[in-house]
N, C-alpha and C positions, 0 to 999 in steps of 0.2 A: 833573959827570958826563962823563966821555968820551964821543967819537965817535967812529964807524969807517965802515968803506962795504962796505956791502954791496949786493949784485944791480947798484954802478955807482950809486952812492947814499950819500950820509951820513948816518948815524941817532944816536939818541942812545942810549946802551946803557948797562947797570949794570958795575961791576966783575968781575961772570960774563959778560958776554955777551948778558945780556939787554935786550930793549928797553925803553924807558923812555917810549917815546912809541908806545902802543897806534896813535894812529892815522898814525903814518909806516908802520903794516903794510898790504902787499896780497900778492896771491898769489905775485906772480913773485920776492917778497922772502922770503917762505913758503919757496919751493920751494928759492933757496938757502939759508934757513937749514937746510933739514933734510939738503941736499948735506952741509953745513959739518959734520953727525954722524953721517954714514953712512947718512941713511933717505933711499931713494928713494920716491917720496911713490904714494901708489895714490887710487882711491877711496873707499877705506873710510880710507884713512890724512886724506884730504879733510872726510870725512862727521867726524869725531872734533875736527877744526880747527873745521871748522865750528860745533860745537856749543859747543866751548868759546868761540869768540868772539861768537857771539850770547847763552851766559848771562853772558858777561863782562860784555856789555851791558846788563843786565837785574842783575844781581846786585852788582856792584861788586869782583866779586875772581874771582879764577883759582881754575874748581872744581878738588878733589879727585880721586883716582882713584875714591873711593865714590862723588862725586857724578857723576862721569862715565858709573859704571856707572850707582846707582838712578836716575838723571833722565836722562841720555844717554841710557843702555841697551845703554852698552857693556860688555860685562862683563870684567872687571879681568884673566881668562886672554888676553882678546882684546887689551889693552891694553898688555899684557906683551910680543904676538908682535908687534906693529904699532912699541911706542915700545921696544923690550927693554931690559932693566937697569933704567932711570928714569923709565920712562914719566912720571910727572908732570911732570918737571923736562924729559923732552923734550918732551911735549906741547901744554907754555906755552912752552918757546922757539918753537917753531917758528911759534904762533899767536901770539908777539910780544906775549905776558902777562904780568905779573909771576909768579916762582914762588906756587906755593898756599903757603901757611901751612901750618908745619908740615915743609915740606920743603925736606930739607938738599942 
């Protein structure tokens, strides 16, 4: 697997970009990966990250956007304006998840 450096840091990434080692993430690595695709990051953009990396912990995989809505409680129009186009696939980049299943 390749690695790259981001935030000033070497991580180990997949062929897209994504992380491969959930726990080389913390926030100020967050915050550039979501630079690196146009989202500048909010509260609510926070609260969504964080959700997803505590059921990552508890579940063993990178929820959905349903599961982000019925069990987050974010609901999928809201998810659209915050991650736009792919929110899934932005979602877990940015929380340094493997893509969900299912998504291309």
């Amino acid at each position: 697997m390749p690695n790259t450096t981001i935030a000033g840091r070497d991580v180990a990434v997949d062929d897209e970009g994504f992380l491969t080692d959930p726990s080389q993430w913390d926030e100020t690595l967050a915050a550039e990966l979501a630079t690196n695709i146009g989202i500048e990051m909010t509260d609510d953009h926070w609260a969504v990250i964080k959700f997803l990396r505590d059921d990552y912990a508890t579940q063993g995989e990178t929820a959905t956007t349903r599961r982000v809505d019925k069990v987050g409680g974010f609901p999928v129009k809201q998810q659209f304006v915050l991650f736009p186009k792919k929110p899934a696939k932005k979602m877990s980049y940015i929380a340094g998840l493997p893509k969900p299943h299912g998504c291309v």
